[in-house]
N, C-alpha and C positions, 0 to 999 in steps of 0.2 A: 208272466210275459216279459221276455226280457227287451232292455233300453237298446242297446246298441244295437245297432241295425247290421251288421256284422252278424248278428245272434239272431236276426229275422225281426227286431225291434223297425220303431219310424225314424227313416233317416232326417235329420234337420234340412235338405236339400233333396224334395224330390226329382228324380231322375240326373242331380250332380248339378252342381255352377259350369254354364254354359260361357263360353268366352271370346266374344269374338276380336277378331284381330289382323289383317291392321283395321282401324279406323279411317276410312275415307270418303271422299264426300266431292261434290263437283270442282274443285280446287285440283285436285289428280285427273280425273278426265278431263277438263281445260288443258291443262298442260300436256300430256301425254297426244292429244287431238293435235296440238300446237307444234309438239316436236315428229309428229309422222307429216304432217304439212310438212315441215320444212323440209325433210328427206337429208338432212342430215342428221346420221346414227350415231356415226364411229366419231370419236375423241382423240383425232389425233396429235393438234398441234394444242399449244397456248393462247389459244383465241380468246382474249378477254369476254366473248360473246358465248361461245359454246356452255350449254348448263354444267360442264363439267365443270369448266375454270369457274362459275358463278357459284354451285356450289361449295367449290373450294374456299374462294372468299367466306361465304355464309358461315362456314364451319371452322374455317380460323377465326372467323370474327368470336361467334357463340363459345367455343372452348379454347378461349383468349390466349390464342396460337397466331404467331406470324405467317408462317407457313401453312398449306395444307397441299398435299400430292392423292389425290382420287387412286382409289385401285376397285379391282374388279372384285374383291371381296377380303375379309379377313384375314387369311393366311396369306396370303402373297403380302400381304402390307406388313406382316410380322417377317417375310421372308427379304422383302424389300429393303425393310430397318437395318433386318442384321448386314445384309450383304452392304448398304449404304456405311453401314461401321467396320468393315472390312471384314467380316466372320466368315470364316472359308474353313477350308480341312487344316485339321490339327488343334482347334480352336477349341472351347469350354465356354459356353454359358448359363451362365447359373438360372433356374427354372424353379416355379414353387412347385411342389408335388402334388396340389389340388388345384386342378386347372384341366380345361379340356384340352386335350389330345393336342391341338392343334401348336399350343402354343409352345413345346416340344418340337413336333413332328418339322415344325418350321425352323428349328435349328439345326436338324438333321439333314432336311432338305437344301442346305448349304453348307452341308459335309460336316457339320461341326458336332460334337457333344453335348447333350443338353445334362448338366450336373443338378438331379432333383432334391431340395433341401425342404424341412419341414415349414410349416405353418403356427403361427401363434393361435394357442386353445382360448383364446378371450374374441378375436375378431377373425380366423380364419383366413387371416391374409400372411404372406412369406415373413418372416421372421429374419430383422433385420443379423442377427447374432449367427443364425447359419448362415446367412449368405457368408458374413464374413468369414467365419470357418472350414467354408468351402473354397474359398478364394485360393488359386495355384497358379504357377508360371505361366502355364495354359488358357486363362482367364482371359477372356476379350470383354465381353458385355455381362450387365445384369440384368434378366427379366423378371419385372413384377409386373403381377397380374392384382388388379381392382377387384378381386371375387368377389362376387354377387352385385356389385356396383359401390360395397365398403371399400375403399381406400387404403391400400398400403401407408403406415408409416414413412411419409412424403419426408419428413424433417429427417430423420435417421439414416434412412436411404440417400440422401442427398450430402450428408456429410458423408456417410460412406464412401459414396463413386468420387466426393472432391479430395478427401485423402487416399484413396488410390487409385486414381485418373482414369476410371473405368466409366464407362456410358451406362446409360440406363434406358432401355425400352418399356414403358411404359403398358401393357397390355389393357386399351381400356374396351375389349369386347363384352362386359358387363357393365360399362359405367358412364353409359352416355349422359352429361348433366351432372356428375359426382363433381363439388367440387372439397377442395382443400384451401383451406384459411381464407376462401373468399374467390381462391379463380378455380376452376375448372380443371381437374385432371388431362395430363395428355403431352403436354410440354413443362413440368417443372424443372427436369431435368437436362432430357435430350432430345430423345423422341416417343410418342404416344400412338399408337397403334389401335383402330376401331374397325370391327367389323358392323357392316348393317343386313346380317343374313335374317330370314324371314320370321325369327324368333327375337333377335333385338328389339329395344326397346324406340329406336329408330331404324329403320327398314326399307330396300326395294327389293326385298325379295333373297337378294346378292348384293355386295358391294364392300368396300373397305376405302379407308382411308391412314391417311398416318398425319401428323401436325411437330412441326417442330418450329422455333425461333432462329436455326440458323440455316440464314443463308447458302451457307456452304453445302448444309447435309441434306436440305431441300431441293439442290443443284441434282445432287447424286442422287439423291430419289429417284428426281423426273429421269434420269438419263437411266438406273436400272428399271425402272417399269416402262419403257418407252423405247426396246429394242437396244439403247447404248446411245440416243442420241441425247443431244447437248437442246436447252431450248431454241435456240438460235441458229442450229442445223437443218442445212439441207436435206429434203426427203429423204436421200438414201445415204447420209456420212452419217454412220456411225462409227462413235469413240471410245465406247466400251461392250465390256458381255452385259446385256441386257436382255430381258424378255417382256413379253405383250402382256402386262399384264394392267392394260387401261380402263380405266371405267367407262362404257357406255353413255350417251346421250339419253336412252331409256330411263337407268339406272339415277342418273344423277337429274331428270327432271321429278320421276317419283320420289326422289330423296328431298329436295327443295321444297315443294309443297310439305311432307310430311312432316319437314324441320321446322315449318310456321306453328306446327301442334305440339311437338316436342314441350318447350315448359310450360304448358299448361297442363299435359299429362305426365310429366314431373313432379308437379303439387298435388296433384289428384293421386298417384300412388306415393305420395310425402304423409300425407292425411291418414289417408288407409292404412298405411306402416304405424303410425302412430298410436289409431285403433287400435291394431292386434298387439303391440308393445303396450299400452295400458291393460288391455284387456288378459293377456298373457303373465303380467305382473299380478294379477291375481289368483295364479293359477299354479302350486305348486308340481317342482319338479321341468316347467318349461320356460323358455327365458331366449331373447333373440341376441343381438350378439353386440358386444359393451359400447355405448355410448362413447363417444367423443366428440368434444367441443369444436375442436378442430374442423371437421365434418361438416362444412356450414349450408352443404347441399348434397342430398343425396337420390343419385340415378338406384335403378333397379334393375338386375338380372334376374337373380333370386331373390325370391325374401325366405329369408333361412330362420327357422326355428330351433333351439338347441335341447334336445331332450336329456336327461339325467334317470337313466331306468336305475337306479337307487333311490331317487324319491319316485318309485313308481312299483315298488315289491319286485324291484329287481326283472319285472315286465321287460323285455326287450324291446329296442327303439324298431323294429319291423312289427312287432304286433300291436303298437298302439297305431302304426302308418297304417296297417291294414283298415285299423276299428277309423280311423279319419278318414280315409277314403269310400269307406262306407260308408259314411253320412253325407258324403255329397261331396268332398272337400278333393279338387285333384290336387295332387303331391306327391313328393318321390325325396328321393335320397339324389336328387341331381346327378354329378356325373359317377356315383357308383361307389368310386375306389380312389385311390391314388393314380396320376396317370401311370406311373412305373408297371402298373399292375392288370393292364391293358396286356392283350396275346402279343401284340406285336416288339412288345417292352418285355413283356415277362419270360418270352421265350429265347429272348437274347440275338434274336435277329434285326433287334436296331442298336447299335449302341449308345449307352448311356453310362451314369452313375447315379448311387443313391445315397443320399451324406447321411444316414439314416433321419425317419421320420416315422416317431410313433403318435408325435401328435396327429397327423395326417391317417396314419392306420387307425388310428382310434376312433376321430373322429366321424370318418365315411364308415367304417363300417356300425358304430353305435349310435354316433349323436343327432346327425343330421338330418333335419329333414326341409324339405324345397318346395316351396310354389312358385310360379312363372309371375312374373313383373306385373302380367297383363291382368291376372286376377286384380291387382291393385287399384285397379283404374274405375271399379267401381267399390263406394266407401261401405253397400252393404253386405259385398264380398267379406272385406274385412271381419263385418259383425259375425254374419253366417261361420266363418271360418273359428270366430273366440268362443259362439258359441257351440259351436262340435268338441272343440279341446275340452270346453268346463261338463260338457256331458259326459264327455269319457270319464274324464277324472274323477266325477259326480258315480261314476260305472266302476271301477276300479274291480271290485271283486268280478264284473262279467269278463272284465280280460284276462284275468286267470283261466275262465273258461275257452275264453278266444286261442289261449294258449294250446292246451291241450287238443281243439279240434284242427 
């Protein structure tokens, strides 16, 4: 009779880890009751009152940002940043190549090029040494993305853009709660870009925001997502090209309640992570992705595991995900591919460039593999998940089999 349930064996997880998410509780219908009373929806001015602006507060305060400008969800607030930094046609900005779609597609969507450079094989985040390589007269901004809620090399990156006076946008759509040497991702730089789309780790469903320290670029925020007005403008003067691109009163009440929960289920998937990293160090051939000191708090998008099918008979990293998800365990290889490698990139009907990236090819297609943040949030997810890995590994000759069928 064989082990792995893949092979018709007992899964460790009968019928899968079930997940629910978001978490809410009468905190969210209080509120939600409270803003259909009021009958005020739309967000349109800077009403210290509106849950828009109160959110904003909330959220510069928590990711120890001066500024914060509410947006209607993720991409506009990455589209917002650039166009706030002047990024228009003819422009170049630099992009990691493991990254959702979006955080590209929003460079494009302001006419610009997005230049895709590799990822570092130790933590999966942009690699300071291509950005620089990729750097050309064309160069406006540089985008680093937080992938999985690990943190870009903050210190490197930031002597980068101060010797060559380029910005940096922050992408922290995986890293709500990451911090770096003690503050919060999102503004070390310039500006920090968050989505709260209904897979975040904080969430209304929809939403985005961006955080920055200055004054000046938080002006040009409000005024591109708010049609081109100024804060202090009449209903209809407008001063520049702008679009609607505001957060809701819906939006930013379910976000305020949910942000009361946020670090307490921060330390709850801190714990968990924790777990499956001891648990995982005993487990040849699997291993998550390099510690740093620096790192003094860490958010979750994914929690990535790093396979090496040479400590594994040369097993490929899809037929051990298969033998895991058999036992109960959901996972996946996250977003796939490289984004370059997407129809819309690969067929050459967006423009782009590619500074090459084999760390990036290597990685998506052998090494990785992803579970959702939300598994985390309970600590005997974690177990259930170390102990599927130590079964397989314990199985090793039944996925020679798994191979063949």
């Amino acid at each position: 009779m064989p082990k792995l349930a893949a092979l018709g064996g007992t899964p460790v997880v009968e019928n899968g880890i079930r997940i629910k998410w978001p978490e809410i509780g009468p905190e969210e219908r209080e509120a939600i009751l409270a803003t259909l009373e009021r009958g005020e929806w739309c967000r349109l001015w800077s009403d210290e009152c509106s849950e828009a602006s109160l959110f904003e507060a909330e959220w510069a305060r928590y990711h120890d940002a001066r500024f914060c400008v509410a947006m209607a969800n993720g991409t506009v607030a990455l589209m917002c940043a650039f166009r706030a930094l002047g990024v228009w046609h003819g422009n170049e900005v630099i992009v990691p190549a493991v990254t959702f779609v979006a955080t590209a597609d929003a460079v494009g969507l302001c006419g610009a090029t997005p230049v895709f450079v590799d990822i570092d094989p130790d933590t999966y985040q942009i690699d300071p040494a291509a950005i620089e390589s990729a750097i050309t007269e064309r160069t406006k901004a540089i985008c680093v993305v937080h992938y999985a809620g690990y943190p870009a090399d903050l210190d490197r990156i930031r002597e980068l853009s101060e010797r060559t006076g380029l910005p940096v946008v922050e992408d922290c759509a995986h890293a709500h709660g990451t911090e770096w040497r003690g503050r919060k991702v999102g503004a070390h730089i310039t500006l920090g870009c968050f989505s709260f789309q209904q897979s975040k780790s904080l969430t209304a469903g929809e939403g985005g925001a961006v955080i920055t320290d200055s004054q000046e670029l938080a002006d040009l925020l409000w005024a591109v997502h708010n049609v081109g007005r100024t804060r202090d403008a009449a209903r209809y003067t407008h001063t520049s090209l702008g679009g609607n691109f505001r957060m809701s009163e819906w939006q930013a009440t379910v976000l305020r309640s949910q942000l009361a929960r946020l670090q307490e289920q921060t330390e709850r998937r801190m714990r968990s992570a924790q777990i499956i990293a001891e648990g995982l160090a005993q487990i040849e051939g699997l291993s998550v992705l390099k510690p740093d000191s620096r790192i003094t708090q860490r958010g979750f998008y994914f929690f990535i595991i790093r396979y090496e099918s040479s400590k594994w008979d040369g097993v490929h990293r899809d037929v051990f995900l298969k033998a895991l998800q058999a036992e109960g365990i959901p996972c996946g290889t996250a977003y796939g591919w490289p984004v370059y490698k997407n129809p819309s990139y690969a067929s050459g009907s967006v423009p782009h460039k590619v500074a090459g990236c084999p760390n990036a090819d290597r990685i998506t297609a052998e090494e990785q593999i992803a579970m959702s943040n939300h598994l985390l949030l309970d600590t005997q997810n974690a177990r259930l998940l170390v102990e599927a890995c130590a079964k397989i590994r314990e199985s090793i000759e039944e996925l020679h089999r798994l191979v063949q069928n």
